[in-house]
C-alpha positions as CSV (number, residue, x, y, z in Angstrom):
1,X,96.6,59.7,85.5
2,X,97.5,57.5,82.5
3,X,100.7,57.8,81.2
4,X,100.2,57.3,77.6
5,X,97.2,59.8,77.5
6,X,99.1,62.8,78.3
7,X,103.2,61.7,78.0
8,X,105.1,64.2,76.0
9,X,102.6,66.3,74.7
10,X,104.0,69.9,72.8
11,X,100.8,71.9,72.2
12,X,100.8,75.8,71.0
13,X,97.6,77.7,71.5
14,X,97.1,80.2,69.8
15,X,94.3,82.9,69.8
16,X,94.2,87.2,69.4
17,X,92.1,89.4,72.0
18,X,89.3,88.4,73.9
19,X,89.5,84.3,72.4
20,X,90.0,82.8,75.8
21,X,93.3,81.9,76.1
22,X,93.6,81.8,79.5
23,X,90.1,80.2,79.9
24,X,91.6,77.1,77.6
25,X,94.8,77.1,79.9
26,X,92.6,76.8,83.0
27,X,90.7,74.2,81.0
28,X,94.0,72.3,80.4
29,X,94.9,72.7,84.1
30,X,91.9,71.2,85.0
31,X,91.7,68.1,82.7
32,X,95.1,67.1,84.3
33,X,93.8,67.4,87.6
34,X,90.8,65.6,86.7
35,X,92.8,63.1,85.7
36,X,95.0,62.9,89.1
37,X,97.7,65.0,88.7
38,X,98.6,66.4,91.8
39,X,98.6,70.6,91.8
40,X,102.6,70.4,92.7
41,X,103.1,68.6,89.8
42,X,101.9,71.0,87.2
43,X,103.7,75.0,86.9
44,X,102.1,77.3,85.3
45,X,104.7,80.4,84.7
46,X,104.4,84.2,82.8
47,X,105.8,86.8,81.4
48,X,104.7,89.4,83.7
49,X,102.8,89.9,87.1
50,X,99.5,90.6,85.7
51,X,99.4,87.4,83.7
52,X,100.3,85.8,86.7
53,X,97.8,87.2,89.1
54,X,95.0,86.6,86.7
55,X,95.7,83.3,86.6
56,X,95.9,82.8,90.3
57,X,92.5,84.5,90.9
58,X,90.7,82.9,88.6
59,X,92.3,79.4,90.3
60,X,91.0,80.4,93.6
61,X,87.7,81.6,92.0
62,X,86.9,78.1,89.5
63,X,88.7,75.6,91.1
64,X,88.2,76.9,95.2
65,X,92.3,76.5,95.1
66,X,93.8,77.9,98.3
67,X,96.9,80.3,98.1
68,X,99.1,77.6,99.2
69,X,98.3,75.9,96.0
70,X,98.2,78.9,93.7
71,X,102.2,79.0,94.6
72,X,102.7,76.7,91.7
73,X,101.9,79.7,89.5
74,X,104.5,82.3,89.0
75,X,106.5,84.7,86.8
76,X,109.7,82.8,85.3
77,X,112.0,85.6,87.6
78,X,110.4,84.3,90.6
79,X,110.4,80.7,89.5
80,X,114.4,80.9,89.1
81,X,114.5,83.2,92.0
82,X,113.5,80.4,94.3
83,X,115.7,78.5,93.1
84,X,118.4,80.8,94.3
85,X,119.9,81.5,98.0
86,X,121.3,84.3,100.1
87,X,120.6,87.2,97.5
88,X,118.8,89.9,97.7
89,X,116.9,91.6,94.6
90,X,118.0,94.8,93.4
91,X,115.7,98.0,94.0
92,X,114.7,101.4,92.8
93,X,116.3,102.4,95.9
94,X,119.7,100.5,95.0
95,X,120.1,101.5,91.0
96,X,119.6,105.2,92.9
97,X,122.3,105.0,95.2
98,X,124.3,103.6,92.2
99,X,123.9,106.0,90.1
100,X,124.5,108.4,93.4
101,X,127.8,106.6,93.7
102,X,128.7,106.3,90.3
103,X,128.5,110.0,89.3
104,X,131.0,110.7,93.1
105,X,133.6,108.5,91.2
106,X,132.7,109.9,87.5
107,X,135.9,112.7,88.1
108,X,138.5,110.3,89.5
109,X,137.9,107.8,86.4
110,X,138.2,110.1,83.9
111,X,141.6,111.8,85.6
112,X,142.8,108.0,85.6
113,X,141.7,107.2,82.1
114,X,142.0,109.9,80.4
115,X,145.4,111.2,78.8
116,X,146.5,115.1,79.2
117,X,142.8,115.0,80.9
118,X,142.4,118.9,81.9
119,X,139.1,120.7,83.7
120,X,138.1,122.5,80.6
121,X,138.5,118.8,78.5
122,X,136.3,117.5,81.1
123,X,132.8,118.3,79.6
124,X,134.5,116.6,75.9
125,X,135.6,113.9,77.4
126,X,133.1,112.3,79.2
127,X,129.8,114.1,77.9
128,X,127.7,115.8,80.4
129,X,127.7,114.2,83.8
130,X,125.2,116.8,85.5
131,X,121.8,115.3,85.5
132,X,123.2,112.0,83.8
133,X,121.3,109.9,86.5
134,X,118.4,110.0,84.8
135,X,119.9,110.2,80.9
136,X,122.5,108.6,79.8
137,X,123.3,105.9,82.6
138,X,119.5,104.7,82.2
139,X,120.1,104.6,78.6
140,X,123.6,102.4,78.9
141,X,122.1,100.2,81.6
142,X,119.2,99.6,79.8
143,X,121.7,98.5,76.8
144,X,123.4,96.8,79.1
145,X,119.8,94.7,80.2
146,X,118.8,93.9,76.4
147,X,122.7,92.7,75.7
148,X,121.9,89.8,78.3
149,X,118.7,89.3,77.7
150,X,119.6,88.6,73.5
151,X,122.5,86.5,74.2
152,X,122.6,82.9,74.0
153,X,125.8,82.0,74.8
154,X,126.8,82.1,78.4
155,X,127.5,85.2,80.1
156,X,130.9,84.1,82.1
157,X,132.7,86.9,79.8
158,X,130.3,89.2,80.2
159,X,132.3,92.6,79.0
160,X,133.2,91.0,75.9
161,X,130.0,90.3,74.9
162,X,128.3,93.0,76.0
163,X,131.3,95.2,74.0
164,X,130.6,92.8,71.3
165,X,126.8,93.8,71.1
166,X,126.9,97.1,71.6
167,X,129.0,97.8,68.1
168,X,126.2,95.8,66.4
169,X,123.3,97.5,68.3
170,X,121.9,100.9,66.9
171,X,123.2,103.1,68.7
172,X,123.5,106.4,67.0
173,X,120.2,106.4,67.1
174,X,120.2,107.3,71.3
175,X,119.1,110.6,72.3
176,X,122.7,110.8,73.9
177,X,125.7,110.2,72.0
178,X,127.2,107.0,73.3
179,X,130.8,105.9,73.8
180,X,132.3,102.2,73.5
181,X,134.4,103.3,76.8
182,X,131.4,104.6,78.7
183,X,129.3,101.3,78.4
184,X,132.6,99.5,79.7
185,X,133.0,101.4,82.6
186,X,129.4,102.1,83.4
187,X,129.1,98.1,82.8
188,X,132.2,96.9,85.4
189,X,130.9,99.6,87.8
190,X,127.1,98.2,87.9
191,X,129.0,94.5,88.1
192,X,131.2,95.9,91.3
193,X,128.4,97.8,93.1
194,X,125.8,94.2,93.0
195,X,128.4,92.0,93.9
196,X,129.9,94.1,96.7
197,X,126.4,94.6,97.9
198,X,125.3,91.0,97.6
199,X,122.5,92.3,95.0
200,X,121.0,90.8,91.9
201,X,119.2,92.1,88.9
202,X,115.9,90.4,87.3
203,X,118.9,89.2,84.0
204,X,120.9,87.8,87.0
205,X,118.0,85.4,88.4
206,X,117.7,84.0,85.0
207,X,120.9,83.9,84.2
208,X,122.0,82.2,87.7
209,X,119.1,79.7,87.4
210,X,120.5,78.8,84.2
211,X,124.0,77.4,85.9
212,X,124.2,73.8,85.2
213,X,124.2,73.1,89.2
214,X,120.8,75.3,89.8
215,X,118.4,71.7,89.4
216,X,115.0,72.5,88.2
217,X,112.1,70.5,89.8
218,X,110.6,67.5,87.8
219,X,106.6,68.5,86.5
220,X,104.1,66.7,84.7
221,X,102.8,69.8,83.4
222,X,104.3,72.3,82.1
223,X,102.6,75.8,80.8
224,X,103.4,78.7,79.4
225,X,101.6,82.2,79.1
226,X,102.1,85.2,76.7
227,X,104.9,83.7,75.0
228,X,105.1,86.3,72.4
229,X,106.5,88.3,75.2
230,X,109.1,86.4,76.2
231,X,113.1,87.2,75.4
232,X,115.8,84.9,74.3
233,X,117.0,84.4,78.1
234,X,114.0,83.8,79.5
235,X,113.3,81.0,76.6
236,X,116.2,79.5,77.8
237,X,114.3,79.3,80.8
238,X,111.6,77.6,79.4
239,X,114.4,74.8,77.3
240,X,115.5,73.7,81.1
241,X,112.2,73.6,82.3
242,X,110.7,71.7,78.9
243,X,113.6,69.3,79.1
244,X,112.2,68.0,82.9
245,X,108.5,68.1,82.3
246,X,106.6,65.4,80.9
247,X,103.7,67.9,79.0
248,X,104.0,71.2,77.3
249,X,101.8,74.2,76.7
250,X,102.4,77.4,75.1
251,X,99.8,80.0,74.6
252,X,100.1,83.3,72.8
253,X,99.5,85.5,70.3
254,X,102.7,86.9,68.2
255,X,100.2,89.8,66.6
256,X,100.9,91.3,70.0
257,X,104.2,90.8,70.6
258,X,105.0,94.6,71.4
259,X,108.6,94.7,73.5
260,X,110.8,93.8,71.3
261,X,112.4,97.5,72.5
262,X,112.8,95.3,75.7
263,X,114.3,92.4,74.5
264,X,111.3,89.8,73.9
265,X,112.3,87.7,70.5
266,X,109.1,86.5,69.4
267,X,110.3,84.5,66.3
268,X,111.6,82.2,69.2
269,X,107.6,81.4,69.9
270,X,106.9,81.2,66.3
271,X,109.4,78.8,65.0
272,X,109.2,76.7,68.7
273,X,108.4,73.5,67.5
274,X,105.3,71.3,68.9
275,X,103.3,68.5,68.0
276,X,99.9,70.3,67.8
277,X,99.3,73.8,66.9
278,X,95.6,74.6,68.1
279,X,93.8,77.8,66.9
280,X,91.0,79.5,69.1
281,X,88.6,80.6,66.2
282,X,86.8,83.7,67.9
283,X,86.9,86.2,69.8
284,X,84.4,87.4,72.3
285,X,85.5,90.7,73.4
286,X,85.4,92.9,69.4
287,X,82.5,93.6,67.6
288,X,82.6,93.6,64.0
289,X,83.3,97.5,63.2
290,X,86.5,97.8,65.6
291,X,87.1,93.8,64.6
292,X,87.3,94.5,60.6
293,X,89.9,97.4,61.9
294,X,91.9,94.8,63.9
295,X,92.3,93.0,61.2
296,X,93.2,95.2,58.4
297,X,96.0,95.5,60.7
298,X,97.6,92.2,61.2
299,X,96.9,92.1,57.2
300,X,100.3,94.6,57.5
301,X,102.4,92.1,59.6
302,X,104.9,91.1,57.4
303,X,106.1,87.9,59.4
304,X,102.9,86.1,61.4
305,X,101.6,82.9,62.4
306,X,98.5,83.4,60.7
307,X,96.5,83.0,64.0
308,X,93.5,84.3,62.0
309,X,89.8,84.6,64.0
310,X,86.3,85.4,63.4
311,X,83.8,87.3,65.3
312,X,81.8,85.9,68.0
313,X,79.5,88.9,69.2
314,X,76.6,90.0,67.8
315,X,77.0,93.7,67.6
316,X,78.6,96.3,65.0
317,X,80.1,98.6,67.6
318,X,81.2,102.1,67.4
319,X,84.4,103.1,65.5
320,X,84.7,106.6,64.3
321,X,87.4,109.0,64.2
322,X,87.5,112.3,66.1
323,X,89.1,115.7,66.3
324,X,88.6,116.8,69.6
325,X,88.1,115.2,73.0
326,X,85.3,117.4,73.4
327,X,83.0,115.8,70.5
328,X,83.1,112.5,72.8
329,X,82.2,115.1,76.4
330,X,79.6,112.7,76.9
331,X,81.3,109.6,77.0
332,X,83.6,110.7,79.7
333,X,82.5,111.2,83.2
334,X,82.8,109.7,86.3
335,X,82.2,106.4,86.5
336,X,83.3,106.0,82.8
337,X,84.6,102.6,81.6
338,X,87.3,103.7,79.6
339,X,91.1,103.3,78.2
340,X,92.5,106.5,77.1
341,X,96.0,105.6,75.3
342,X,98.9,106.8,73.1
343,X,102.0,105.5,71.7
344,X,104.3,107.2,74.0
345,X,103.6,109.1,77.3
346,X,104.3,112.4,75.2
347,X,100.6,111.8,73.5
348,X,98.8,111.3,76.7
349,X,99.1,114.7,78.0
350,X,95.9,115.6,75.9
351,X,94.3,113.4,78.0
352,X,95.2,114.5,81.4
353,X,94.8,118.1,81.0
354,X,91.3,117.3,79.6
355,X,90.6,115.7,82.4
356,X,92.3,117.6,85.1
357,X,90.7,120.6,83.4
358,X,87.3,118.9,84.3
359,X,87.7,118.1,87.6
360,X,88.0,114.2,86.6
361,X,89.7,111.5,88.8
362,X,91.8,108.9,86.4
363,X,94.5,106.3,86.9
364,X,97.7,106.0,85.4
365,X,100.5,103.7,85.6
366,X,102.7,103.4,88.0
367,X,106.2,103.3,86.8
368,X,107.9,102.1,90.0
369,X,106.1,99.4,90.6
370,X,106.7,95.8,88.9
371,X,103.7,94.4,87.6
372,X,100.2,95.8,86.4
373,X,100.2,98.5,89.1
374,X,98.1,101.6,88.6
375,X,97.4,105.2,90.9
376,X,94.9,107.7,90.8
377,X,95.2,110.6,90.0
378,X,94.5,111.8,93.8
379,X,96.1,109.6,96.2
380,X,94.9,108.3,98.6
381,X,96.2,109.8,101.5
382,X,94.9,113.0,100.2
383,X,91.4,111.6,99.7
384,X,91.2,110.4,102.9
385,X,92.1,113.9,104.8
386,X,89.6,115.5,102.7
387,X,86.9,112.6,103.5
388,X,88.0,113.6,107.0
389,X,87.6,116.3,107.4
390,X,84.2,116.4,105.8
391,X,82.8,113.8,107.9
392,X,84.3,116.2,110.9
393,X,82.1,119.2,109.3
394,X,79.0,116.8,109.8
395,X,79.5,116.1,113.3
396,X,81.1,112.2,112.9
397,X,83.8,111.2,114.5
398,X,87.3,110.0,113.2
399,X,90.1,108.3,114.7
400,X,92.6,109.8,116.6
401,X,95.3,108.9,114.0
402,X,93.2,110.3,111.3
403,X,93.2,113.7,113.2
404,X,96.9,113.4,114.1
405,X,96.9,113.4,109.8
406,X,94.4,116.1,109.2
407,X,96.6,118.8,111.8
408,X,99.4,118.3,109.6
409,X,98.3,119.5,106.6
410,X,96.1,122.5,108.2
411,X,97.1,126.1,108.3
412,X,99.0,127.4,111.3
413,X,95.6,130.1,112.4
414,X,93.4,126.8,113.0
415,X,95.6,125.0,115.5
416,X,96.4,126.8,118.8
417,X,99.9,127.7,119.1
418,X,102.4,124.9,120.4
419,X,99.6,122.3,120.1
420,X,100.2,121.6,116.5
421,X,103.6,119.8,116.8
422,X,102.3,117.8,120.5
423,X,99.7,116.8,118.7
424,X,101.3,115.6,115.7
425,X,103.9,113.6,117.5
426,X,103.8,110.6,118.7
427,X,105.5,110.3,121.8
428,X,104.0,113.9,122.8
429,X,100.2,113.6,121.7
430,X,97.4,112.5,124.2
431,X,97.6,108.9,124.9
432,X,93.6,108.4,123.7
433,X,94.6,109.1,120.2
434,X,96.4,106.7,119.5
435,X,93.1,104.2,120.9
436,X,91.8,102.7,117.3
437,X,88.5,102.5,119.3
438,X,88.1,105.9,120.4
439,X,86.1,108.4,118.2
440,X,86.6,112.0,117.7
441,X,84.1,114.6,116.7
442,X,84.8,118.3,116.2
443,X,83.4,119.7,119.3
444,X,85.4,117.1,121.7
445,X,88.4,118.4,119.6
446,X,87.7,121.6,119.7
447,X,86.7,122.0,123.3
448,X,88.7,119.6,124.9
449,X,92.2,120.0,122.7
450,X,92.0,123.6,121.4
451,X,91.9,122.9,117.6
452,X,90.1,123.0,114.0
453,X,88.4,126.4,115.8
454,X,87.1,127.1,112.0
455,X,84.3,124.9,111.2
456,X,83.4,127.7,108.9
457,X,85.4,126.9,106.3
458,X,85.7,124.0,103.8
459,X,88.5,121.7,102.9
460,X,90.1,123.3,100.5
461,X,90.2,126.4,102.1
462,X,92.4,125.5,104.7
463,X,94.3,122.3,103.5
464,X,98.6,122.9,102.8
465,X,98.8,120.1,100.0
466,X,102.4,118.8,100.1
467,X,101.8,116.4,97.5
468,X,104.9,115.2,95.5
469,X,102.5,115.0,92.6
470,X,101.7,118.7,92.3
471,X,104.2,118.9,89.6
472,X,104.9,115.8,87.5
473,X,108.5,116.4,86.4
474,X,108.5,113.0,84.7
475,X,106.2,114.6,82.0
476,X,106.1,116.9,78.8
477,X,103.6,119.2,80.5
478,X,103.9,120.0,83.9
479,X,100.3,118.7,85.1
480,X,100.0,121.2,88.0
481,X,102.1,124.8,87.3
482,X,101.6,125.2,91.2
483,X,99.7,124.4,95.1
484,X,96.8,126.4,94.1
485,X,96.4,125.1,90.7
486,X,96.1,121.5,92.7
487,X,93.7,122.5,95.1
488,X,91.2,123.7,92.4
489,X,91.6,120.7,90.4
490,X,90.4,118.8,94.0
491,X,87.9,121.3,94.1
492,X,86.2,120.7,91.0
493,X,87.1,116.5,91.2
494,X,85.4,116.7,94.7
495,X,82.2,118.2,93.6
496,X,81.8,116.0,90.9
497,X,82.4,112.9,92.9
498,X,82.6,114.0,96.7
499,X,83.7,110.0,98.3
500,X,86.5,110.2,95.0
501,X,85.5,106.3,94.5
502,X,87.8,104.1,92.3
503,X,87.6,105.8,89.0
504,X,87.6,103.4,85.8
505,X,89.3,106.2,83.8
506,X,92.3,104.9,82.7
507,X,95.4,107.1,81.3
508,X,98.6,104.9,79.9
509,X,100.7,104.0,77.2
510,X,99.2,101.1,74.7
511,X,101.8,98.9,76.2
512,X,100.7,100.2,79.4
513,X,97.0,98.8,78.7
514,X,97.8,95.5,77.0
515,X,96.0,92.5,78.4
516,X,93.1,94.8,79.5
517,X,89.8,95.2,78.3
518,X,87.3,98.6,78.5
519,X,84.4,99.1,77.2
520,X,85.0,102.5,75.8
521,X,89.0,103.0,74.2
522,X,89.8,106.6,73.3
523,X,93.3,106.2,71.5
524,X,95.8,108.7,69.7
525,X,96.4,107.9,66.4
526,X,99.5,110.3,66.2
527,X,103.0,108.4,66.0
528,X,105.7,110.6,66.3
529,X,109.5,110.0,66.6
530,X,111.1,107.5,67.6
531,X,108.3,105.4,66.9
532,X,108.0,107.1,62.8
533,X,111.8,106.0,62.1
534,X,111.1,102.6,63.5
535,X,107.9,102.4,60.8
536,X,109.8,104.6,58.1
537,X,113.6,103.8,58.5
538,X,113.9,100.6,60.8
539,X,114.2,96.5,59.9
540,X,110.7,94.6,59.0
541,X,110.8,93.4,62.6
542,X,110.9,97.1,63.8
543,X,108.1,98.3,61.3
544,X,106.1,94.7,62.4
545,X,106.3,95.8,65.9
546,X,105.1,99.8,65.2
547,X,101.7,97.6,63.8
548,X,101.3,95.5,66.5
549,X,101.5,98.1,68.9
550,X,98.5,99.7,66.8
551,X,96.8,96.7,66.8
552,X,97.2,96.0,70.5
553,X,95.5,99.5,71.1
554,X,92.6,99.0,69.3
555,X,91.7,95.7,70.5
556,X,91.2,96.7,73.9
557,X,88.0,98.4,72.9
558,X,84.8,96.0,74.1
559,X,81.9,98.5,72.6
560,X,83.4,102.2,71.4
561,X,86.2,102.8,69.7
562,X,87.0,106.6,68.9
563,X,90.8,107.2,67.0
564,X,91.5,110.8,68.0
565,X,93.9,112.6,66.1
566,X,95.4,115.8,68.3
567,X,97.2,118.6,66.9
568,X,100.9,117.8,66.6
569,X,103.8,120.3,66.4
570,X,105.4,121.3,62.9
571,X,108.3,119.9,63.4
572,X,106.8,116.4,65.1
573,X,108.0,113.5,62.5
574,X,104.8,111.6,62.7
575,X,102.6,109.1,60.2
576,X,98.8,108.6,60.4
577,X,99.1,104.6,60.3
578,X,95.2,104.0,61.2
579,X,93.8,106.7,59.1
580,X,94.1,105.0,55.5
581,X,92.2,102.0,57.4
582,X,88.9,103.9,58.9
């Protein structure tokens, strides 16, 4: 490769939805290696799993890379990450048993600190410590996570700084009323608990990789995905890695910078400065109705790039505005490419009981889970037993193991007496079940083991669902008020689709959704609190943000766009921002 072709290039790409972004990255890639750069000299890193995973596929897929050589591409956490030794990353599992432990030693800390502290004080004192695992701990932890992540000096006096940004930060505006001495304990407690387990959080890997002895490797290439996302830690990152790399790409779009709640600074991207600013003129995924509403939008972003596009595609598309989910009954059925999204998780319950009410499978995201992950609304493992058990009824055989599943979850009347637990267990069922080769139907069962006497009945007739998702505490709405409420929901999804394939239905937040593409995008127009005081009452960077989110949610849309507006509580705070705009 010749040096003075490439040496010290600084290049920001720009583009909105659908302009190929990550097609001109791969492009980039590609003209290095072209050119002889070897693939462990360029790193490609992102903001997020997704990004990452996209990019890696479509490697494999256009340049026939092999996984080893994918491993170049990465999230910036796992980038510092390896650069780290004998840690081990903090889990679900471990903030649990921290918050388990925390709330043991709640009492003894507020005896200690507390002067004249009496039982009846107790509740005053220290707010409401019943149920605070999931209330005001998140909260304080999560202000605790955006203190590091918007700092810029080091974080060897952590407390202070922390301390120092929380009386800055807004918070009386917390669903809990926060104290200065509960985010300093709750702080030095979280500290404790990681270093006496040997743990580290994802502000920890950056902030560890940051350490002046943590040496970054040397690349010829340097690039950088959804920058708008990216917070003022992790852009310290990017400094360290900019300063030993040779060429430089960023590529983003600040119109959809939506996680600002989260800590990403996208005036950071904006202001970066680069040789070359390049502008990808059109976009291939919008046609012109839902396009001319996208950009009405950004016309209300106070502080932009001006990363302005045209329409490529030749079609007016489909934008209207709707009352009720049932004037679109016809655009949603199985099988039905579709994004159904809201502002918060509060607006998507219309959604979900419209379809649970139908007998329709959906996805939703999965909260636990790092990344783009996504569930359906019947899980696997439930799916299967019912697949089962069908396939049983029609004289196929199953696997052993797959029986071993189906006996657990069927009354006690259809399995003889002391034969459901020998056959359920392991170390006490016949050896041929366990045989991955050996097949099963439902007379060898039945004649030879003494079960499943009922071929009578149908599935969900004699299935005990012990699913964990009958009732979804996590939401507004209960989505099942009980066991038989579930099983006639699986009824009616069964009938409709009786294999329950992979449903393209899917139910999330717009910041759930972004980076995806559907062609049909049903999305609530209804923004309620807190999201109204951040458009009415917050900074110009909070009411910017409240836009973009809008914006984000209505580009997803490939074909039909259709703004429903559901009914909303008197005493909801809300603001129609799309309606002035249709």
């Amino acid at each position: 490769m010749k040096k003075d072709k490439f040496y010290r290039e600084r290049v920001k790409i720009l583009g909105g939805p659908g302009c190929g972004k990550t097609t001109r990255l791969l492009k980039v890639l590609k003209t290095y290696l072209d050119n002889g750069l070897a693939p462990d000299q360029a790193l490609m890193v992102g903001f997020a799993n997704a990004t990452v995973d996209n990019l890696r596929e479509r490697c494999e897929k256009e340049f026939n890379y092999s996984s080893i050589q994918t491993d170049s591409i990465k999230t910036i956490h796992k980038y510092c990450l390896d650069h780290l030794d004998d840690y081990k990353i903090l889990t679900t599992s471990d903030k649990k048993e921290f918050k388990k432990k925390l709330k043991t030693d709640t009492d003894n800390w507020i005896k200690i600190n507390t002067p004249e502290y009496d039982e009846e004080d107790q509740q005053e004192t220290f707010a409401t410590w019943n149920g605070i695992e999931d209330g005001k701990v998140g909260l304080i932890l999560n202000i605790v996570s955006l203190a590091r992540h918007n700092r810029l000096k080091n974080w060897d006096n952590g407390l202070t700084q922390l301390m120092d940004y929380y009386d800055k930060c807004n918070v009386g505006g917390f669903e809990y009323k926060i104290h200065r001495d509960e985010v300093q304990y709750i702080y030095t407690q979280y500290e404790h608990f990681k270093k006496q387990n040997n743990l580290i959080d994802f502000e920890d890997m950056l902030h560890k990789a940051l350490h002046p002895d943590i040496i970054f490797d040397y690349y010829k290439l340097l690039i950088v995905d959804e920058c708008q996302d990216l917070s003022r830690l992790e852009w310290k990152v990017v400094a360290k890695l900019s300063k030993n790399s040779e060429d430089l790409y960023l590529a983003g779009d600040d119109d959809q910078a939506i996680f600002g709640w989260k800590g990403s600074d996208v005036s950071i991207f904006q202001k970066w400065p680069v040789r070359k600013r390049e502008i990808l003129p059109h976009t291939y995924r919008l046609p012109r109705k839902i396009y001319n509403l996208a950009h009405s939008l950004t016309g209300q972003i106070l502080k932009r790039m001006g990363n302005n596009y045209e329409v490529k595609k030749d079609e007016e598309g489909v934008l209207e505005r709707i009352a009720q989910l049932e004037e679109v009954e016809d655009k949603i059925k199985v099988g039905a490419n579709m994004i159904m999204c809201a502002r918060s998780w509060n607006k998507c319950h219309h959604f979900v009981r419209y379809l649970k009410d139908r007998g329709l499978v959906w996805q939703e995201k999965t909260t636990e889970q790092e990344g783009r992950k996504f569930t359906p609304s019947v899980s696997e493992s439930v799916k299967n037993i019912i697949n089962n058990w069908n396939r049983l009824q029609k004289g196929e055989g199953i696997k052993g193991t797959e029986v071993m599943k189906l006996i657990k979850e069927f009354k006690e009347d259809l399995v003889l007496y002391g034969k459901k637990t020998a056959l359920t267990n392991t170390n006490l069922c016949p050896p041929e079940f366990l045989d991955k080769e050996k097949l099963f139907t439902f007379s060898m069962l039945k004649e030879n083991y003494f079960v499943l006497a009922d071929i009578k009945k149908s599935w969900f007739d004699i299935f005990i669902f012990k699913s964990k998702r009958v009732v979804t505490s996590k939401r507004p709405n209960a989505l099942y008020e009980d066991r038989d409420d579930y099983n006639n929901y699986l009824k009616r999804a069964y009938q409709l689709d009786p294999t329950f394939k992979k449903t393209d239905i899917l139910v999330s937040t717009i910041h759930g959704v972004k980076g995806m593409e559907r062609d049909i995008v049903i999305m609530s127009t209804v923004w309620t609190w807190p999201s109204y005081k951040n458009f009415k009452q917050g900074t110009p960077l909070e009411q910017d943000e409240e836009v973009r989110v809008a914006y984000v949610g209505v580009s997803r849309a490939k074909h039909e766009l259709y703004l429903f507006e559901p009914m909303i509580k008197k005493s909801e705070n809300y603001f129609p921002l799309l309606n002035p705009l249709v």
